[in-house]
C-alpha positions in Angstrom: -27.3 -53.0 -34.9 -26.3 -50.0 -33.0 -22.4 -49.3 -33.5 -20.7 -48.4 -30.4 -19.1 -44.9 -30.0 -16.0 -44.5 -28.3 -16.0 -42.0 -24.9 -13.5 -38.7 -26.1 -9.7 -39.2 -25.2 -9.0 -35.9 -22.6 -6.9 -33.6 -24.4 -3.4 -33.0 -23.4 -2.1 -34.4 -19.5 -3.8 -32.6 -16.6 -1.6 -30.4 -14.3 -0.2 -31.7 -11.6 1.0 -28.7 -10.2 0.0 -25.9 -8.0 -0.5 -23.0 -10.2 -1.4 -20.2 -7.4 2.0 -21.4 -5.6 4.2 -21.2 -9.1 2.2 -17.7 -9.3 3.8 -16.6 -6.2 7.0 -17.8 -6.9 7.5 -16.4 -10.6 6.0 -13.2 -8.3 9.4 -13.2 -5.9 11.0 -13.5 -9.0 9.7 -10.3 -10.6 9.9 -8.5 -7.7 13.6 -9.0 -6.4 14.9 -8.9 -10.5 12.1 -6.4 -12.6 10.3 -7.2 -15.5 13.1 -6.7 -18.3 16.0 -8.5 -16.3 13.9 -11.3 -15.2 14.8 -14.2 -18.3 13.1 -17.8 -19.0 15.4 -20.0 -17.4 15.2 -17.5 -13.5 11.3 -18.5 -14.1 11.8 -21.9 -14.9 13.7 -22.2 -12.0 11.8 -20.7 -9.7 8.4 -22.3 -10.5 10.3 -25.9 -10.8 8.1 -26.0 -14.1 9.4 -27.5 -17.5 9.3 -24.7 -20.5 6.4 -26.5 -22.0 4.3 -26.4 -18.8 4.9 -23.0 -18.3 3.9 -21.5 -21.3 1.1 -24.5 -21.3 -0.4 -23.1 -17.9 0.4 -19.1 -18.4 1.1 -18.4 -22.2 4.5 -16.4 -22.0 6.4 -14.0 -20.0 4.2 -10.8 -19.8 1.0 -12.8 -19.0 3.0 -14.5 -16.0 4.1 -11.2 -15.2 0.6 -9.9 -15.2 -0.7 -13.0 -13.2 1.7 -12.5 -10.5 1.2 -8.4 -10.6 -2.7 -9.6 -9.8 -1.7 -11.7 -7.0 0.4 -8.6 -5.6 -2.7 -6.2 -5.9 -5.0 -9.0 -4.8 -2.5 -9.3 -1.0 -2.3 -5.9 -0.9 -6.0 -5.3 -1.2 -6.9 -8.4 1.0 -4.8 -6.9 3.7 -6.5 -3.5 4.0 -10.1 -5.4 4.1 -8.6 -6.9 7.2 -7.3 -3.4 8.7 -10.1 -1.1 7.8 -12.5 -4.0 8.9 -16.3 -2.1 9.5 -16.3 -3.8 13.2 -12.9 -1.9 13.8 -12.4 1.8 15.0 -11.4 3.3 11.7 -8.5 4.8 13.8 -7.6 1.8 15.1 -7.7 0.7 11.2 -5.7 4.0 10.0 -3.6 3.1 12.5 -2.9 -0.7 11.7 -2.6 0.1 8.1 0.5 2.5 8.8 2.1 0.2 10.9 2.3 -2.7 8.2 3.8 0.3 6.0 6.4 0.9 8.6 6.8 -2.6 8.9 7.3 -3.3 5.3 9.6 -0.1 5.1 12.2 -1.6 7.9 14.9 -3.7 7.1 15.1 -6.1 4.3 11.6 -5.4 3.4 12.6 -2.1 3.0 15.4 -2.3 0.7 13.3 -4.6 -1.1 10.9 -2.1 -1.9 7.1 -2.5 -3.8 6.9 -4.6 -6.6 3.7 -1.5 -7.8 6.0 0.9 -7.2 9.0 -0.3 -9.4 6.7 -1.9 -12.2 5.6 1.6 -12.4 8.8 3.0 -12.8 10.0 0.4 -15.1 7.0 0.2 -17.2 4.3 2.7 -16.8 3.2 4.7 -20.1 5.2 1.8 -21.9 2.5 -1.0 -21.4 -1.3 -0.7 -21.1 -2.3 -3.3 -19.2 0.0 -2.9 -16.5 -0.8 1.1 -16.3 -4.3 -0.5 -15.9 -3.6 -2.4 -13.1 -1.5 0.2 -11.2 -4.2 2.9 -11.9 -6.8 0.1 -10.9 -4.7 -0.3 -7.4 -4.0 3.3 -6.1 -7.8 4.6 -7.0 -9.2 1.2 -5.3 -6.5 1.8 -2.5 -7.6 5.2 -2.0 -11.1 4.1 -1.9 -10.7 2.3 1.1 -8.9 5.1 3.3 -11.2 7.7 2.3 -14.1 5.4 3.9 -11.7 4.8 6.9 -11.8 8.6 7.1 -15.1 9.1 6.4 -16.0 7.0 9.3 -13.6 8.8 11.4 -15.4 12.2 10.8 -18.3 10.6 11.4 -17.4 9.6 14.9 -15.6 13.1 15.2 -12.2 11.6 15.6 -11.0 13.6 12.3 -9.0 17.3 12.6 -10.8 20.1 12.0 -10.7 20.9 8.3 -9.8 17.6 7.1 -11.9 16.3 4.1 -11.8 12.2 3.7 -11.2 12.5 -0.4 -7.9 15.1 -0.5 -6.6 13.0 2.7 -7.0 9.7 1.1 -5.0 11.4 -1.8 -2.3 12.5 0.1 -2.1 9.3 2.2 -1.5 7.3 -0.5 1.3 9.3 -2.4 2.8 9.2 1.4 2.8 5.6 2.0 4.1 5.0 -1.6 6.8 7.4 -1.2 7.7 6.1 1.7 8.3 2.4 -0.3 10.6 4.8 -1.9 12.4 5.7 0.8 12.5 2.4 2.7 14.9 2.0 -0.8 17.6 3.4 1.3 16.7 1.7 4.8 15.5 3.7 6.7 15.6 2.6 11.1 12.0 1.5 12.1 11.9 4.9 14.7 12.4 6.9 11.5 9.3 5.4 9.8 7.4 5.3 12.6 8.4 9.2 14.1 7.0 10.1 10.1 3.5 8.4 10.1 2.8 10.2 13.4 4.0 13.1 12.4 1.1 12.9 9.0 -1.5 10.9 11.6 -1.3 14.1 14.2 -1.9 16.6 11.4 -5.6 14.3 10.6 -6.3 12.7 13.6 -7.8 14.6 16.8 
């Protein structure tokens, strides 16, 4: 006689949350407070999530941290595909990606600043997996506008003298300097009147 086997009880209770959403919300979190003034209990709160099923779902603090610094880069990243799309001018794309910078620099966005840019202030050379991810962003970042700019010089719409590799360089330390500045609120004229002012000096 063949003795029945039992099917295997599921371990633990499935989620029932949206992880991607508490993600984004532990991400606001991070982002308005930092990473060392940001405590359990603003998290908890935040992700509506029980102790237990937060460190169940994301292990502790510094791997929610990193999850939501992923997210950030992910946007970020997402959002320049979309600007320096291949069917678009790459001027038109140079052009659109500035304008979400002074958009971003205006206002309360402004004074809100980047979450990169003050993760790298707080924490760069103190954590390796975060410089990873920051170094990971800027290089992919600059990437991306040096093929914009490449394109442009192939089309001829690039200044005389200006290589794609050293402008990519520059335009990125300009656009995160500017999340710098935005710190201090700058008017929406201001922001714009400064990308021209670099556009005009690589743009025919």
């Amino acid at each position: 006689m063949r003795r029945k086997t039992s099917a295997p009880s599921p371990r633990g209770r499935p989620r029932t949350f949206d992880t991607e959403a508490a993600v984004e919300r532990a991400m606001n979190v991070f982002w308005t407070r930092g990473y060392h003034a940001t405590a359990l209990p603003d998290l908890l709160r935040a992700t509506r999530l029980s102790r237990g099923s937060l460190y169940g779902a994301f292990g502790d603090k510094h791997s929610l941290f990193l999850r939501a610094l992923d997210r950030y880069i992910a946007d970020a990243l997402s959002r320049m595909d979309v600007e320096f799309a291949p069917d678009r001018e790459p001027v038109d794309g140079l052009r659109a990606y500035f304008a979400g910078y002074v958009e971003r620099n205006s206002g309360a966005s402004g004074r809100r600043g980047c979450l990169l840019v003050a993760t790298a202030m707080e924490l760069a050379g103190r954590d390796a997996e975060v410089d990873r991810r920051i170094d990971g962003f800027f290089k992919a970042m600059e990437r991306k506008v040096a093929s914009a700019l490449s394109r442009a010089k192939a089309a001829g719409k690039l200044a005389d003298g200006v290589e794609p590799s050293s402008a990519a360089r520059i335009i990125v330390c300009f656009v995160e300097g500017m999340r710098v500045v935005g710190k201090t609120a700058p008017t929406r004229v201001i922001s714009q009147a400064t990308v021209d002012a670099l556009l005009d000096r690589f743009i025919r």
